[in-house]
C-alpha positions in Angstrom: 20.4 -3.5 18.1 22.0 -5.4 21.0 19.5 -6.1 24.1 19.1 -4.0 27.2 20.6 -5.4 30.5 17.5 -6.5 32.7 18.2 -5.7 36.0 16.2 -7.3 39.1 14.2 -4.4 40.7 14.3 -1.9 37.8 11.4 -3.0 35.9 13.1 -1.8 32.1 14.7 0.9 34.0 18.5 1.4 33.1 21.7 3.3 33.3 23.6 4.9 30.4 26.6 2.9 32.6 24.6 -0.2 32.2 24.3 0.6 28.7 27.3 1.3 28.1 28.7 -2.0 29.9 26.4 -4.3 27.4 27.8 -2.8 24.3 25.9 0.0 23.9 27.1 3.7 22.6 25.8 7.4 23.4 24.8 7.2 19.7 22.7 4.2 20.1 21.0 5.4 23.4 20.1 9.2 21.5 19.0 6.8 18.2 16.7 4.5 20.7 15.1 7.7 22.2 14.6 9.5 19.1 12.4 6.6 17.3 10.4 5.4 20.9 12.2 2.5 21.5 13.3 4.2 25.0 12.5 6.9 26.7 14.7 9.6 28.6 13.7 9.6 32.2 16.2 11.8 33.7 19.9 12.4 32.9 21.8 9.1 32.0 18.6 7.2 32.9 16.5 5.3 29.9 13.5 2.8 29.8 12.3 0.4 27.3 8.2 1.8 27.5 6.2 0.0 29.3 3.2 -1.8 27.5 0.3 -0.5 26.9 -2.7 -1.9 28.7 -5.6 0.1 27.6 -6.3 0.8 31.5 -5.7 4.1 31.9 -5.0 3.7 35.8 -3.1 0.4 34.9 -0.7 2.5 32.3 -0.3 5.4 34.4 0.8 3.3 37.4 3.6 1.8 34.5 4.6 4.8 34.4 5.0 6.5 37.7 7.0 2.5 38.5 9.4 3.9 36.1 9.8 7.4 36.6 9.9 6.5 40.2 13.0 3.7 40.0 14.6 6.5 37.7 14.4 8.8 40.6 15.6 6.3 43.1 18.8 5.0 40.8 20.0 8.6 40.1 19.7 9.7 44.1 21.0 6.8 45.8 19.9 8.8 48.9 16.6 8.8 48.4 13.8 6.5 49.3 10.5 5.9 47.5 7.5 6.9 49.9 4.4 6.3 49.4 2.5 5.8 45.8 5.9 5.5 44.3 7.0 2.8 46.6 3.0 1.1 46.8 3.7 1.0 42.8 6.9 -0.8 43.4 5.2 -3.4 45.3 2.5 -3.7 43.0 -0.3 -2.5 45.1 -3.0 -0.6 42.8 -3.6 3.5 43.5 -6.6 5.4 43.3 -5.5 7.9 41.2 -1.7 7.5 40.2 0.5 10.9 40.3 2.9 11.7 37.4 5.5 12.6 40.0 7.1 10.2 42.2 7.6 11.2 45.7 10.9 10.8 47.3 12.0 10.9 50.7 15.7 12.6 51.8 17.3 13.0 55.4 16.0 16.2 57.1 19.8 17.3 56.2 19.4 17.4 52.5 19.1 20.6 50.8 18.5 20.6 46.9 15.9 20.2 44.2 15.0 17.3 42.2 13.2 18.0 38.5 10.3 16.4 38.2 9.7 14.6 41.9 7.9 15.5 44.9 10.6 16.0 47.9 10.2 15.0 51.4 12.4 15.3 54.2 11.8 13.2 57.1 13.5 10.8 59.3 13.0 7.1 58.4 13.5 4.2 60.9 16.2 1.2 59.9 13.0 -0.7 60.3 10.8 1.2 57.9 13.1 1.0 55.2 13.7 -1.9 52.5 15.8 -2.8 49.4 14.9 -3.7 46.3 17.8 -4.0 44.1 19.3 -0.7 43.6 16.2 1.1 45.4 15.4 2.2 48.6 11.3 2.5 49.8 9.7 2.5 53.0 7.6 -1.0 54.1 4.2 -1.4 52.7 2.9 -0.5 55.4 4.6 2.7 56.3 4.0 4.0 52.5 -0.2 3.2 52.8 0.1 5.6 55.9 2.1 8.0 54.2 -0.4 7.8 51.2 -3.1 8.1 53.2 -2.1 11.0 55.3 -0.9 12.8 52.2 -3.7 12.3 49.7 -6.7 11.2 52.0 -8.9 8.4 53.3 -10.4 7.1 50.2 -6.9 6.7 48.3 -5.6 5.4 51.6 -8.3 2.4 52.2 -8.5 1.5 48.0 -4.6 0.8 48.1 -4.4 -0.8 51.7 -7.3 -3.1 50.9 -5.7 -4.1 47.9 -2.0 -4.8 49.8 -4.1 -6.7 51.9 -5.6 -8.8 49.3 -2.4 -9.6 47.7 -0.2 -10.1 50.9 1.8 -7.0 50.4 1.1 -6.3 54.2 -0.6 -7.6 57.1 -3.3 -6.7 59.5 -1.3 -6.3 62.1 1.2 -4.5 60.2 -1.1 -1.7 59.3 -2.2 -1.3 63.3 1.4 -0.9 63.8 1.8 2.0 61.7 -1.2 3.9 62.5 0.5 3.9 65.8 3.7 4.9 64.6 2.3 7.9 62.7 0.4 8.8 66.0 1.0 13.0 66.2 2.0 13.7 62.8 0.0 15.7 59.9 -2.7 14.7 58.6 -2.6 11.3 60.9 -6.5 11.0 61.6 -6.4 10.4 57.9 -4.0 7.1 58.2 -5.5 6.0 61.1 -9.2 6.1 59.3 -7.9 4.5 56.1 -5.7 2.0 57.2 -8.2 0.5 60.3 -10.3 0.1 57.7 -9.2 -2.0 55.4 -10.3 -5.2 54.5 -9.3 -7.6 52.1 -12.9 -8.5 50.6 -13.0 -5.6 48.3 -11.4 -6.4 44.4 -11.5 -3.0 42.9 -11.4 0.4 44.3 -15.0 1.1 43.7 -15.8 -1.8 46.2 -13.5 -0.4 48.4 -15.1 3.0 48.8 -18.7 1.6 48.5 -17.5 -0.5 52.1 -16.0 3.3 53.4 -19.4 4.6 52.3 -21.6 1.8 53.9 -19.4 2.4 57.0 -20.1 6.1 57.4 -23.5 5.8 56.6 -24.0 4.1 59.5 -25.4 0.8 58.0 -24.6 -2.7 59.3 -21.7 -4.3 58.3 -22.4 -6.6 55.2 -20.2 -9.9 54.0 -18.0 -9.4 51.2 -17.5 -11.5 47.6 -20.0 -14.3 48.7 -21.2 -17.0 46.6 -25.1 -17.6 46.1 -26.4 -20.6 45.3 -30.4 -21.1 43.9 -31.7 -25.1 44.1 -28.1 -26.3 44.5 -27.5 -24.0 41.1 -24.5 -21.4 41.4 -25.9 -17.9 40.0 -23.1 -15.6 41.1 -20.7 -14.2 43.6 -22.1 -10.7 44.8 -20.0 -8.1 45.8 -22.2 -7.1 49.2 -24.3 -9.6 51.4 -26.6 -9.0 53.9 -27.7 -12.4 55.3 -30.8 -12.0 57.7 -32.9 -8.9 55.7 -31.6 -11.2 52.8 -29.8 -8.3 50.7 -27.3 -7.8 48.0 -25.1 -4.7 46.9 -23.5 -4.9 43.7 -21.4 -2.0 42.6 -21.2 -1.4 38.9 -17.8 -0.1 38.0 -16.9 2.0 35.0 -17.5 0.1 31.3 -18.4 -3.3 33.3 -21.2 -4.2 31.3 -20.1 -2.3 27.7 -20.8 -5.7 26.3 -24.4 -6.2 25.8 -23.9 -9.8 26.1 -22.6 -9.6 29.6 -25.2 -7.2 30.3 -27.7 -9.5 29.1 -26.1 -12.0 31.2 -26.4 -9.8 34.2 -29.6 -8.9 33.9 -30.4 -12.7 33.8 -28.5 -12.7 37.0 -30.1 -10.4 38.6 -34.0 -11.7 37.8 -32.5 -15.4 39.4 -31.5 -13.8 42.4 -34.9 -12.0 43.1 -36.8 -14.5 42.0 -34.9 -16.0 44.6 -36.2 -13.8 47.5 -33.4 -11.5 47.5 -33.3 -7.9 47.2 -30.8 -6.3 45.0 -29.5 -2.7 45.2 -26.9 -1.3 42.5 -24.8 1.6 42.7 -21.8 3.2 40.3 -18.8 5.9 40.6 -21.5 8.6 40.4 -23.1 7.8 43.5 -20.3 8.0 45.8 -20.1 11.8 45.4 -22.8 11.8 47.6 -24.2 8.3 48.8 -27.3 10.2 51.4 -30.1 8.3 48.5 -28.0 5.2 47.9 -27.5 4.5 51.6 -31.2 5.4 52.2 -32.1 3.1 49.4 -30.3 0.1 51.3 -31.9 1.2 55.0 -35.1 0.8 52.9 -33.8 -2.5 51.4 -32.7 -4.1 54.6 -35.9 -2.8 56.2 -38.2 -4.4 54.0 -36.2 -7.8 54.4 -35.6 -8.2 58.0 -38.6 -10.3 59.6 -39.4 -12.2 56.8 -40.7 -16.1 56.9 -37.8 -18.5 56.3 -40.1 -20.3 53.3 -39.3 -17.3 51.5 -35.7 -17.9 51.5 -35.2 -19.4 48.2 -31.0 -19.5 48.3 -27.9 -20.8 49.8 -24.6 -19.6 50.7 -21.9 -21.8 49.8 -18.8 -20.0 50.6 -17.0 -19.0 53.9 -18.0 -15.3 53.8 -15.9 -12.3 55.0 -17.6 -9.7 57.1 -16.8 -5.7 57.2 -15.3 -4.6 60.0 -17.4 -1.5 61.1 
């Protein structure tokens, strides 16, 4: 079987015309489909599967990159908005959507199987190319996602494009001001001022949104503690006078036992240390009233106490939380 073109910005995404033009036949293409070695997007529109991670999240993301691209090569009208441009630039979702969501001039009338349809005016400036595909700036797409789906999946993906250098800053202030007056744009504005790059998953991200809400001061992020000149671990929440950590437990972190053993071990060093430590998961941020009252508690109990009790360092260049 002769090899798929690879084209830049397609990510295993290709034509039947591209097909076609590296030697392929219709018969091929239907034999390809029929035992999994491609998959039929849309009409004249085929991908070579992504792999398989494992990560559901991860594998759903794949896909919506995919289905999205197909979308965008078969409407050469149409821009990628939101999580089906953010997937596009790489920037992790919440919860990724089956459907891509597409953008047309307010002009367009029509239907499109299988996509969620916008129409909307899009600024020159908002708008970039990736190969064959249109999709609005980072930026512009985090608001968009964020007005559209809410604050939470708004601040997980713009902390993470700020982590990787998808977008700046600066560029997210400028498009919470651009969306000023349209629907849903207290939602952007929340999400997006927000964000921060300390957080590394989506359930640090939230725990920050959580902490903020509550009302609780602002902690460092990702810092490094140090115990006699001994590295015992980077915690994921630092509170440096009251001497306090958070640590959020995501889903299956510690189905090893030996890396629970190893975190428990952790742990014990760190209050043996003098520092309190308070752990939360996904099922606490339903409601967070006892897990915020549980670090008041924490941080009360710490503040005021003798310096000889400090028994660690920091040894990093800490980030703090924006409130």
């Amino acid at each position: 079987m002769r090899a798929l073109p690879s084209a830049p910005g397609q990510f295993g995404v290709v034509t039947a015309r591209q097909a076609y033009a590296a030697g392929w036949t219709s018969a091929a293409l239907r034999h390809a489909v029929a035992v999994g070695t491609l998959r039929r997007l849309r009409a004249g529109v085929y991908a070579v599967p992504a792999p398989r991670t494992g990560d559901a999240a991860v594998d759903a993301a794949s896909d919506l990159r995919q289905a999205a691209v197909a979308v965008a090569i078969a409407h050469r009208r149409s821009t990628l908005t939101a999580a089906s441009a953010l997937v596009v630039y790489g920037v992790p979702l919440l919860d990724p959507s089956p459907q891509p969501c597409v953008t047309f001039a307010r002009r367009f009338r029509g239907h499109i199987d299988g996509a969620h349809l916008h129409r909307a005016r899009l600024w020159t400036g908002q708008i970039r190319r990736l190969g064959p595909v249109l999709l609005t700036t980072p930026e512009r797409s985090l608001a968009d996602l964020a007005r559209e789906r809410g604050v939470d999946a708004g601040v997980v993906s713009a902390d993470a494009g700020l982590r990787l250098g998808v977008c700046s800053s600066a560029d997210l202030d400028a498009a919470v001001q651009d969306c000023r007056g349209w629907p849903f744009a207290r939602r952007a504005a929340e999400a997006l001022t927000a964000a921060h790059p300390g957080a590394e998953s989506a359930l640090e991200s939230l725990s920050r949104l959580r902490i903020t809400r509550a009302g609780l001061p602002a902690p460092r992020t990702q810092v490094e503690i140090r115990v006699s000149d001994r590295f015992v671990g980077r915690v994921d929440f630092y509170w440096d006078e009251p001497g306090v950590v958070g640590e959020a437990d995501g889903r299956g972190k510690y189905t090893d036992p030996q890396v629970l053993y190893d975190e428990k071990r952790r742990q014990e060093r760190l209050e043996a240390a003098g520092l309190i430590v308070v752990r939360w998961g996904w099922a606490e941020l339903a409601d967070f009233t006892t897990t915020a009252a549980r670090l008041r508690s924490a941080l009360a109990r710490g503040t005021g106490r003798p310096a000889d009790l400090r028994g660690w360092t920091t040894t990093c260049h800490p980030r703090v939380v924006a409130s």
